[in-house]
C-alpha positions in Angstrom: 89.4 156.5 70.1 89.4 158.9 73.0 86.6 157.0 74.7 89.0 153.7 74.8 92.0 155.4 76.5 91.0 155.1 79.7 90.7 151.3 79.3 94.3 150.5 77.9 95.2 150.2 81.9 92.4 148.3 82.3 93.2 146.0 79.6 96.9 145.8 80.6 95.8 144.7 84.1 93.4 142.3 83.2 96.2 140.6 80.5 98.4 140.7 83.9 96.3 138.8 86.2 95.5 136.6 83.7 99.3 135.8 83.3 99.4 135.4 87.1 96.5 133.1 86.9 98.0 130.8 84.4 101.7 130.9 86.2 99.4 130.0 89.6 97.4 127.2 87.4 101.0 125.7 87.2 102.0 126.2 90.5 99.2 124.2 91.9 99.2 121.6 89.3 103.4 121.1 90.4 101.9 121.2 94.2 99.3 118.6 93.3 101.8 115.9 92.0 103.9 116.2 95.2 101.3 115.9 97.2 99.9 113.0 95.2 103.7 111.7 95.8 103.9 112.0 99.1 100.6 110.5 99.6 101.9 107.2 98.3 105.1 107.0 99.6 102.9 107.3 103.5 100.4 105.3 101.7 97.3 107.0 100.8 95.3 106.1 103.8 91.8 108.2 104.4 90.2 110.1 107.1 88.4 106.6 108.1 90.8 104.6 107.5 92.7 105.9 110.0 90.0 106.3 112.1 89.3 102.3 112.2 92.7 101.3 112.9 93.0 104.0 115.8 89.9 102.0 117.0 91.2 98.9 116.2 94.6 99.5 118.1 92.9 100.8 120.9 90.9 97.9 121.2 94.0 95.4 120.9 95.6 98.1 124.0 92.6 97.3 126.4 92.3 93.8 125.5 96.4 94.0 127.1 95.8 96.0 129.5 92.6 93.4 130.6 95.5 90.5 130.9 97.7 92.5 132.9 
């Protein structure tokens, strides 16, 4: 029994951080539905997305500009 003292704080720690793990595990799981909800209310476009309608805009600007 002697031998196992020295891990009781060990133990206690680990049982700790697992505690924090799981509150954390909920944290992000709350953070990932209000980013999900965010997402679609600005709706949801991707990196290229946005990328081809930057080109596509820019192309509509000079094709203005060329008439002026």
């Amino acid at each position: 029994m002697r031998e196992l003292l020295p891990l009781l704080p060990v133990l206690e720690q680990y049982k700790a951080d697992s505690r924090l793990i799981v509150h954390l595990k909920s944290e992000v799981r709350n953070l990932s539905g209000i980013l999900q909800s965010i997402q679609e209310e600005l709706g949801a476009f991707d990196y290229e997305e946005l990328q081809h309608r930057v080109l596509l805009l820019e192309a509509r600007l000079h094709a203005c500009l060329q008439k002026l």
